[in-house]
N, C-alpha and C positions, 0 to 999 in steps of 0.2 A: 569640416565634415564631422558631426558629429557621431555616436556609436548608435548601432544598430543591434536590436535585442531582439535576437531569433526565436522564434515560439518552434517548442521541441514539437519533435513527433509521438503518438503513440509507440512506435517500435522501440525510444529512448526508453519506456516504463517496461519492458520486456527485459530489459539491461539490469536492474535494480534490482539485487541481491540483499538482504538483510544477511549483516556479518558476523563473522564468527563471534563476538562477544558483543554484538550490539542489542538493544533491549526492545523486545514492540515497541514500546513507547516513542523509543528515539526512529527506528524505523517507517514509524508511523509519520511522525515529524517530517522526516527525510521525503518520505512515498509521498506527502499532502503536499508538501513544496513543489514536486514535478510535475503531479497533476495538476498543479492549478497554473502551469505555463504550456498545457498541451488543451488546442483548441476542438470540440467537438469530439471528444472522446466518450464513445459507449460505455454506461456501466460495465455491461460485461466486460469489454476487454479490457478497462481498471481493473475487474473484481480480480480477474485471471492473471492480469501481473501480477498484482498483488500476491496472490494466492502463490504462485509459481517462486514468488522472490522468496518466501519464509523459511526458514531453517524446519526440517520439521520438527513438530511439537503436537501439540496440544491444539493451540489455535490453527494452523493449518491443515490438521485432520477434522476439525469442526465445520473450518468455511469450505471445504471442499463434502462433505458428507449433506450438509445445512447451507446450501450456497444461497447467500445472499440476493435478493433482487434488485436495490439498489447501492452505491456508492457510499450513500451516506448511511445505511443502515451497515456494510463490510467495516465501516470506520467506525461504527460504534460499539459491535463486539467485540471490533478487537482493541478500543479504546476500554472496553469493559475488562476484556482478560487482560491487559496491560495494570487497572488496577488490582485484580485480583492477585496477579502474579506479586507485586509489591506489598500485598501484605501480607503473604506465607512469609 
């Protein structure tokens, strides 16, 4: 019998906390890897983990004032402020 690769639920992206000394960057990484094992998930309810997991800052008083309409546009602000933030 071989192993069985269970595809998460959306509720699993409700779970995901960006950590106390973790970097968007690296959260971003983290957050993209779980999305892409949850099947049929809604932009919005990605945009809203997403948004709900961040430490506040910067970037999360943006995407929530400025809310994103799809996934991949959420991933490329905050792929944008992820560079910015690296070169202050």
């Amino acid at each position: 019998m071989g192993s069985v690769q269970r595809r998460k639920s959306l509720a699993h992206l409700s779970n995901l906390k960006q950590e106390r000394n973790e970097s968007i960057k690296k959260y971003l990484a983290r957050f993209g890897k779980e999305v892409a094992q949850i099947e049929d998930a809604s932009d919005v309810a990605v945009i809203a983990a997403f948004t709900n997991g961040l430490q506040s800052g910067r970037l999360s008083f943006d995407l929530r004032r400025d809310r994103p309409k799809t996934y991949e546009e959420m991933m490329e602000i905050a792929g944008d402020y992820a560079l910015q933030k690296k070169k202050k």
